[in-house]
C-alpha positions in Angstrom: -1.2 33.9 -16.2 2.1 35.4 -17.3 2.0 36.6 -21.3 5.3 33.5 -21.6 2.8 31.1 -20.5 0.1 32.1 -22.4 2.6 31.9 -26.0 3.5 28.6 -24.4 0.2 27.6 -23.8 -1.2 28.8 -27.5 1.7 26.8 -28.9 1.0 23.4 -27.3 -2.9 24.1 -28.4 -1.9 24.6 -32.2 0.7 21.5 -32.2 -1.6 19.2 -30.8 -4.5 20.4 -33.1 -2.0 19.4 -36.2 -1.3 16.1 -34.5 -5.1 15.4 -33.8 -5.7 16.6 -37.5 -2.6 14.0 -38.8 -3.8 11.3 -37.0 -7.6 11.5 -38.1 -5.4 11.1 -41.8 -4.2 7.6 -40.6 -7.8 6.2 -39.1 -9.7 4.1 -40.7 -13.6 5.2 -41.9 -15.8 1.6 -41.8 -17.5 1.9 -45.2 -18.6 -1.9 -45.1 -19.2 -4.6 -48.3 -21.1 -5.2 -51.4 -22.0 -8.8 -49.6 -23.5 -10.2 -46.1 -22.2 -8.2 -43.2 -20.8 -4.7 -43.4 -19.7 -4.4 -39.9 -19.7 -7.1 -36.6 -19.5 -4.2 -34.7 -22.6 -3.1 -32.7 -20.9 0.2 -32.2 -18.8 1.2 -34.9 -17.7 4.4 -33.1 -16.4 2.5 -30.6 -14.9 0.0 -33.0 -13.2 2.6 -34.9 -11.7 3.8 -31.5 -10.3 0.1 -30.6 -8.7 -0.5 -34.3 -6.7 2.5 -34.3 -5.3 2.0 -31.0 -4.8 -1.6 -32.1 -3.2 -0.6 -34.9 -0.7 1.7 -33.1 0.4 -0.9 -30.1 0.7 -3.2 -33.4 3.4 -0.7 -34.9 4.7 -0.1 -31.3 5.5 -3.9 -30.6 6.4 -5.4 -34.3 7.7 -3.3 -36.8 11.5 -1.9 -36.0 14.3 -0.2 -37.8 16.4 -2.4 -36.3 18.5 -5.1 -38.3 16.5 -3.7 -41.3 19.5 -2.2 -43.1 17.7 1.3 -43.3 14.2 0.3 -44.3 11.8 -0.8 -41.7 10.3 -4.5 -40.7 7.9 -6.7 -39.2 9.9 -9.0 -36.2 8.5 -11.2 -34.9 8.5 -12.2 -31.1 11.1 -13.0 -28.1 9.8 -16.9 -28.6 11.6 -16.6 -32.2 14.9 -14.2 -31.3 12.6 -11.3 -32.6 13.3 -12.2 -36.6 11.4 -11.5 -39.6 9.3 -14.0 -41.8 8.2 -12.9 -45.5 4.4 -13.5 -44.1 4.6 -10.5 -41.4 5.7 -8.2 -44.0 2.9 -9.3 -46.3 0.4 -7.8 -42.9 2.5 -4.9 -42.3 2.0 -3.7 -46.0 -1.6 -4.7 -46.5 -2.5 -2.6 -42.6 0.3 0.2 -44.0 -1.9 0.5 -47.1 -5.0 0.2 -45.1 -4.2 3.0 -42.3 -2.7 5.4 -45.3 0.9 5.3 -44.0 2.9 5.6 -46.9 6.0 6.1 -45.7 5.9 3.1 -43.8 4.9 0.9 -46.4 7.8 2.6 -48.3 9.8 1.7 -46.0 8.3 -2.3 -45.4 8.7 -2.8 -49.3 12.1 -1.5 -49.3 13.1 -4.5 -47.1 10.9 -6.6 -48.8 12.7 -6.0 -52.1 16.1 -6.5 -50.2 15.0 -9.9 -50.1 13.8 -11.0 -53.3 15.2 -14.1 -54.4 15.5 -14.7 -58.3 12.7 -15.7 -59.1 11.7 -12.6 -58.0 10.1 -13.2 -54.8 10.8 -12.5 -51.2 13.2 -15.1 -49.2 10.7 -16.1 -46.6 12.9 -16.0 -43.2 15.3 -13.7 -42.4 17.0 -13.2 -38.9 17.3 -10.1 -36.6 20.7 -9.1 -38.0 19.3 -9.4 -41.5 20.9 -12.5 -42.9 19.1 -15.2 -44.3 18.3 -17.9 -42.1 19.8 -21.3 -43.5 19.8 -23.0 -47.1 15.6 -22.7 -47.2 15.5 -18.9 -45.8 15.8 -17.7 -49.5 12.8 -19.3 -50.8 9.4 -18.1 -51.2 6.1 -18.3 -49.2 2.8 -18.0 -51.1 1.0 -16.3 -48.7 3.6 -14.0 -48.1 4.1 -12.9 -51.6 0.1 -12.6 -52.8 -0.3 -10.0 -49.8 2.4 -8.2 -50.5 1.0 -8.4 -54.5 -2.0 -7.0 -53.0 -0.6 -4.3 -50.7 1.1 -3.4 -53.7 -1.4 -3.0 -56.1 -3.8 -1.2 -53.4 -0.8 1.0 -53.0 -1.1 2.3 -56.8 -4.9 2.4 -56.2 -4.8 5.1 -53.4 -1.6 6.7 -54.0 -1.0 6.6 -57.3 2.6 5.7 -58.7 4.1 8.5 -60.0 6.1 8.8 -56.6 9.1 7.2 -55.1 7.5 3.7 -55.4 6.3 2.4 -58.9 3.9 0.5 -57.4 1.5 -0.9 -60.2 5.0 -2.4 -61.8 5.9 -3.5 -58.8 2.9 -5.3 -58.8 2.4 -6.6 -62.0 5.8 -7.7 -61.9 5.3 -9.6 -58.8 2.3 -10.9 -59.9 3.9 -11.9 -62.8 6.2 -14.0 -60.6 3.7 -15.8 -58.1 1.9 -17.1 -61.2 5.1 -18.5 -63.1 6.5 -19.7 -59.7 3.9 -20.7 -57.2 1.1 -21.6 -59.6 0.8 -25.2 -61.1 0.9 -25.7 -64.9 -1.7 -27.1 -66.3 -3.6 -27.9 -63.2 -3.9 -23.8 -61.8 -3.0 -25.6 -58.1 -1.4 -23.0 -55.7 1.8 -24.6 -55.1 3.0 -23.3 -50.9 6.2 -22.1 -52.6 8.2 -21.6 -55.2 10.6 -24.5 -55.3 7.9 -27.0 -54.2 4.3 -28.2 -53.9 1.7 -28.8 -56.5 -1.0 -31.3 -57.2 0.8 -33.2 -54.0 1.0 -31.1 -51.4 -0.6 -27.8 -51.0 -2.1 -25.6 -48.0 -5.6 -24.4 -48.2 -4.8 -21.1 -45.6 -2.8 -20.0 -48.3 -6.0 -20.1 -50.6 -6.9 -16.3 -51.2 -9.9 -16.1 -53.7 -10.9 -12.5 -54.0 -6.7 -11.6 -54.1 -6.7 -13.7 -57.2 -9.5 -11.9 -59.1 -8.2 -8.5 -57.8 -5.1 -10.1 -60.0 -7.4 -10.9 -62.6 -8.9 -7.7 -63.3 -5.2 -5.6 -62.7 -3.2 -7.4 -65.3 -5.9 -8.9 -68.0 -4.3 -12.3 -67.0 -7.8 -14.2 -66.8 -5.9 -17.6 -65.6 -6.1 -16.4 -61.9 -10.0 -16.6 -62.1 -9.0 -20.6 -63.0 -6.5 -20.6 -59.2 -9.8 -19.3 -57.4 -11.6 -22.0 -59.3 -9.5 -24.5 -58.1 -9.2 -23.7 -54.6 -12.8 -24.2 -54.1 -12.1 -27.7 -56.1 -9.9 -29.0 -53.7 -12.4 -28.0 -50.8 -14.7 -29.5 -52.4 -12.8 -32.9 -52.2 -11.7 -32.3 -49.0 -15.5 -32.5 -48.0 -15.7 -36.5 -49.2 -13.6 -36.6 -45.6 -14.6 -33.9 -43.2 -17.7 -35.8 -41.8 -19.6 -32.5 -43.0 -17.7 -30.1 -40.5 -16.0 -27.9 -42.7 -12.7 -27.9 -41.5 -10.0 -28.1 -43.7 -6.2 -29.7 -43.1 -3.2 -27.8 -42.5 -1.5 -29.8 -45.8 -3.1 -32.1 -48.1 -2.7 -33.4 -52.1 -5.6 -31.5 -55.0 -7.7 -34.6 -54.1 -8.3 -33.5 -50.8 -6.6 -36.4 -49.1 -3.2 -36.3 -46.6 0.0 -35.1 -47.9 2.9 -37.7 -47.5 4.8 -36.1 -44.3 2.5 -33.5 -44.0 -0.1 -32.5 -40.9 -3.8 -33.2 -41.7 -5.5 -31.8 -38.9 -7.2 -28.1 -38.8 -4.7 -26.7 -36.9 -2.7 -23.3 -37.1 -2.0 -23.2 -40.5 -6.0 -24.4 -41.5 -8.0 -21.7 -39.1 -6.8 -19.3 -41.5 -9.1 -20.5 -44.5 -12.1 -18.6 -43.4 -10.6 -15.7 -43.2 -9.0 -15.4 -46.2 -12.2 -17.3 -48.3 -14.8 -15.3 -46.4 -13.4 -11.7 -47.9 -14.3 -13.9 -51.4 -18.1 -13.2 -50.3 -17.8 -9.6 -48.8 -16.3 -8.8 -51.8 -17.5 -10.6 -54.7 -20.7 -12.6 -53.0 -18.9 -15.8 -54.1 -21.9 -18.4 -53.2 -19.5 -21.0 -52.6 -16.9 -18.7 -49.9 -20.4 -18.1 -47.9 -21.1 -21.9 -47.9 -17.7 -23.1 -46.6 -17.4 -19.9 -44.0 -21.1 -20.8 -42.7 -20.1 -24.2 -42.4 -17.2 -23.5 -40.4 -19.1 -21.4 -38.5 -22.1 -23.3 -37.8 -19.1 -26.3 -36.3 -18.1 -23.4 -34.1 -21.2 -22.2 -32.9 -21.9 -25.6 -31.5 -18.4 -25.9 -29.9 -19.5 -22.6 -28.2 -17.5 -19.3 -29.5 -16.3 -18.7 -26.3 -15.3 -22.5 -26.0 -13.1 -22.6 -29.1 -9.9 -24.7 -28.7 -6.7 -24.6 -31.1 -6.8 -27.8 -32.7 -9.3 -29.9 -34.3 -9.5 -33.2 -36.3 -11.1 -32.3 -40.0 -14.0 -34.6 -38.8 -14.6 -32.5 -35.8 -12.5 -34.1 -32.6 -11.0 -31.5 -30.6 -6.9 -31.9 -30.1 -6.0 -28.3 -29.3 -6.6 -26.8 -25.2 -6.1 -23.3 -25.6 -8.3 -20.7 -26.4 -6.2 -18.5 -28.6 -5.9 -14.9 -30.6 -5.3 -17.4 -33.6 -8.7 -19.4 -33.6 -11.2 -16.7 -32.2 -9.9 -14.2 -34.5 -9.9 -16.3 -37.6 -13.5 -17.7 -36.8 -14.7 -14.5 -35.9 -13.6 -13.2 -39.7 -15.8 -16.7 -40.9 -18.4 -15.2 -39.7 -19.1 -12.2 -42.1 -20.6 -14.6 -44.1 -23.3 -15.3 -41.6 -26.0 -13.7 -39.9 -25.5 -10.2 -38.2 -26.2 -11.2 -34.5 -23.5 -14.2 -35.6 -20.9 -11.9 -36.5 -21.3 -9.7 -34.0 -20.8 -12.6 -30.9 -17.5 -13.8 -32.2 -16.4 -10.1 -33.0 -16.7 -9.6 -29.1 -14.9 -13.0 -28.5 -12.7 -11.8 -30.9 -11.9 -8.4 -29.3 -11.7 -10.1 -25.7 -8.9 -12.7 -26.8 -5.2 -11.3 -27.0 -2.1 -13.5 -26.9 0.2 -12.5 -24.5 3.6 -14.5 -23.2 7.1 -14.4 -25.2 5.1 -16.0 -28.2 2.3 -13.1 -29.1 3.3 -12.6 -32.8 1.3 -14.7 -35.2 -1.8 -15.2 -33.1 -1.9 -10.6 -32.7 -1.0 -10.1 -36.1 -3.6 -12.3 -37.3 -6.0 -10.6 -35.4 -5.3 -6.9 -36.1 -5.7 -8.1 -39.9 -9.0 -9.3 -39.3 -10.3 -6.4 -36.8 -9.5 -4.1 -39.2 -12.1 -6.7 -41.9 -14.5 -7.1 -39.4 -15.5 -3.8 -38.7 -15.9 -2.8 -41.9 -12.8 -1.8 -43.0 -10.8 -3.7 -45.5 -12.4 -2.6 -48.4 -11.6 -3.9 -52.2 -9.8 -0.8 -53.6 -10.0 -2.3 -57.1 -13.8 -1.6 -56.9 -12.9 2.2 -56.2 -13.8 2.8 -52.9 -11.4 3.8 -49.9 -11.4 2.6 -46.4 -9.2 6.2 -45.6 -11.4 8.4 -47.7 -15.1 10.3 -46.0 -17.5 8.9 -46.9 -19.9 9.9 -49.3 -23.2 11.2 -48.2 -26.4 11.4 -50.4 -28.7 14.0 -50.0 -32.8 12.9 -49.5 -35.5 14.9 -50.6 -36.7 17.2 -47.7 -40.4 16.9 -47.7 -42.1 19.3 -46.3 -44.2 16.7 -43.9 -43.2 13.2 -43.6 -46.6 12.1 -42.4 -47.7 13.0 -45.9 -45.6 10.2 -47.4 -46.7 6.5 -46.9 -43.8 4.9 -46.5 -42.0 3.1 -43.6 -38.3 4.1 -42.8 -35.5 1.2 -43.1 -37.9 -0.5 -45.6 -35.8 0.5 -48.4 -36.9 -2.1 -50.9 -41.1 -1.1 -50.1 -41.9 -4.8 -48.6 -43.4 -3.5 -45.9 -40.9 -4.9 -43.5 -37.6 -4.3 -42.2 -35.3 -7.2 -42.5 -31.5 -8.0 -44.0 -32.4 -6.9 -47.3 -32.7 -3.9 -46.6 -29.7 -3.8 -45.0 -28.0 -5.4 -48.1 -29.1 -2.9 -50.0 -29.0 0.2 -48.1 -25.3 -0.8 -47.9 -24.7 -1.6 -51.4 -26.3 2.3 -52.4 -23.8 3.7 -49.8 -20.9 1.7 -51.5 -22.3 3.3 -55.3 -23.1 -0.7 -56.2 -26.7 0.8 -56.5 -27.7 4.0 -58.4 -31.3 3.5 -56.7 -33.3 1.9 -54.8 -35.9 -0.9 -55.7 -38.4 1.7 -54.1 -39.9 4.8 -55.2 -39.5 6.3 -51.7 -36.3 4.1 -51.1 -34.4 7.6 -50.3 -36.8 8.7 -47.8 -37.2 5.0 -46.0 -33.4 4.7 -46.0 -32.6 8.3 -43.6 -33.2 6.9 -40.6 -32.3 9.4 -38.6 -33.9 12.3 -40.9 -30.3 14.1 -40.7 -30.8 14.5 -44.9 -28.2 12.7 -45.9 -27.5 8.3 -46.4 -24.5 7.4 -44.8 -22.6 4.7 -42.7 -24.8 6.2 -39.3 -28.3 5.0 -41.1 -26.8 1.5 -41.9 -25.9 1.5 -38.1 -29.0 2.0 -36.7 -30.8 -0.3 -38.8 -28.7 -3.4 -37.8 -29.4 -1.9 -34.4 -33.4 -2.2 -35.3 -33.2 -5.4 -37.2 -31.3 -7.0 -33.9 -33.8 -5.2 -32.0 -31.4 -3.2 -29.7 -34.3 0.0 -30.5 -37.3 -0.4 -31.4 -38.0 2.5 -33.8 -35.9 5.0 -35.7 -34.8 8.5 -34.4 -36.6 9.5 -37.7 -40.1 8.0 -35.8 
């Protein structure tokens, strides 16, 4: 080999060790949650794989520079002329955020602010060329706006805002705005806009918990803990008609019951209430988000995950035939609030089912938000920890012969079994919600794999033990 081939060689080498080092940046480090599953994924290596090359077809397919007036946006499909709705560039920011691109969330935001309206919030349909799209196009989406208050005050969490983007402003300011325009007076009822809706019409897949005590906590405005309050008020009446399934309806008034004009069935607006409640229990443990998830769940399990049409009656009657991104997705996200061997069958359904044809948006984007939940990986910044940082590992004591120590490794809490507990709270130490363990020899029970340190690989193993996939520890 000739010494030119050799320099060329060398310098390929070196520039694709910097863009193997930049793109470990941009991945994603499953860290889990406080509450029921950390992970559906019964290999998370493997799942960590899959989400980033999700993640980048994702970018590849729906965000463009094109007819985005020098920012960057989320279009939408050939089905729809490839235009832009104020909910895709909610996702965009909130997976921006998430994979640490922050560029392009710059660059999302700075279309997103093209379109604010004046109340302050972003016109909710907007064509390819950039013009708003007819008399309605200017007005607000809930949704839409509380994910891009979200992404926004993440943003500030990780990056701080002392740059180009003054995100915790941003954020308060548009905060600020949802609650004056899309909340209810007097009733806290999240209005679906903000030139309509209220006590008589509202949409419970717009119903975000845990975003609205992330709100709390950011601005001191305690009211938002009274929106999450009422949410689970109106599910609450929706039960008197759900024959105990569940499911909510796409539209329906604060009592629960149809709204005038309005679709009651649990169709595509609906399947979206267990994802966006169940992040209330990873987060918070919110007794009431596990109940309704598990419930939805539990109607699904008997349907058969794989078996799961797109369209139900709220008592339980199937109307839809096809077995969509959309549904399989949204239950599989449901199910973090149940049992691990649950959540990890409709995580596989989940990663098996991808829309395809000229309409692929909605149902792909909704599940690249919740791959990147259910394996572990939308964490609650406003509790300090980061789904892009490496993850912290505790040193154990190094005894000088384990046999000496009566203990049994995984039984973190000393009740002389292995079970979810300690799964619960081996992730909980990991996530710095613990200090300690309940145990004396918690530290020593917890290293699995006796590699001195307590980290995302013990948790792993021990879901593999507790689903009996091994049957001891490499510690053993």
């Amino acid at each position: 080999m000739n010494l030119k081939k050799i320099v060329s060689l060398s310098c390929t080498l070196v520039l694709l060790t910097v863009i193997l080092s930049s793109f470990s940046i941009n991945t994603v480090n499953g860290a889990g949650y406080p509450y029921g599953v950390s992970s559906a994924a019964e290999n998370q290596s493997a799942a960590e794989q899959l989400l980033a090359s999700e993640w980048q077809s994702w970018k590849d397919t729906y965000v463009t520079s094109s007819g985005a007036g020098g920012f960057k946006r989320v279009q939408r499909d050939p089905a729809t002329n490839f235009d832009t709705v104020s909910e895709g560039m909610g996702y965009g920011l909130i997976l921006a955020v998430s994979f640490n691109e922050q560029q392009l969330f710059n660059d999302l935001f700075g279309y997103v602010k093209k379109y604010y309206n004046s109340n302050g919030l972003m016109g909710w349909h907007i064509d390819a060329s950039g013009n708003i799209v007819g008399t309605g196009g200017k007005d607000a989406a809930t949704d839409a706006d509380e994910d891009i208050a979200l992404a926004l005050v993440f943003a500030h969490k990780k990056w701080g805002s002392s740059g180009a983007v003054d995100y915790e402003n941003e954020a308060k300011t548009l905060i600020n705005n949802i609650f004056n325009h899309m909340v209810e007076r007097g009733t806290y009822v999240l209005k679906p806009g903000d030139t309509w809706g209220g006590s008589n019409i509202t949409n419970p897949s717009y119903f975000s918990p845990a975003w609205y005590r992330v709100f709390a906590e950011f601005t001191g405005n305690q009211e938002w803990i009274k929106v999450a309050d009422k949410c689970y008020d109106i599910v609450n009446n929706i039960k008197k008609y759900n024959n105990n399934t569940g499911l909510v309806p796409d539209w329906c008034t604060a009592d629960g019951t149809p709204a005038s004009g309005m679709g009651y069935d649990f169709y595509y607006d609906a399947i979206r209430y267990g994802w966006r409640t169940a992040i209330d229990y990873s987060w918070y443990g919110t007794s009431q988000a596990k109940e309704n998830c598990d419930a939805i769940t539990n109607f699904f399990k008997k349907a058969g995950v794989s078996q799961i049409k797109d369209g139900y009656t709220i008592t339980g009657n199937t109307t839809g035939q096809w077995h969509t991104a959309t549904f399989t997705s949204c239950a599989a996200a449901g199910a973090m609030t149940s049992d691990l061997s649950t959540a990890i069958e409709f995580y596989n359904e989940c990663v098996k089912v991808k829309d395809s044809g000229s309409y692929h948006y909605f149902g792909n984007s909704l599940r690249m938000m919740i791959l990147l939940y259910i394996t572990g990986n939308f964490q609650n910044l406003m509790s300090g920890t980061s789904p892009t940082s490496t993850p912290t590992t505790t040193p154990t004591p190094t005894p000088t012969s384990t046999s000496s120590y009566n203990f049994k490794y995984g039984d973190v809490d000393g009740s002389g079994q292995v079970d979810s507990t300690d799964l619960t709270i081996l992730k909980r130490f990991i996530l710095h919600k613990l200090n300690s363990f309940p145990y004396d020899k918690g530290h020593l029970a917890a290293d699995v794999n006796a590699d001195n340190s307590i980290d995302s690989t013990d948790v792993t193993l021990m879901k593999r033990y507790i689903l009996r996939k091994i049957n001891k520890f490499p510690a053993e």
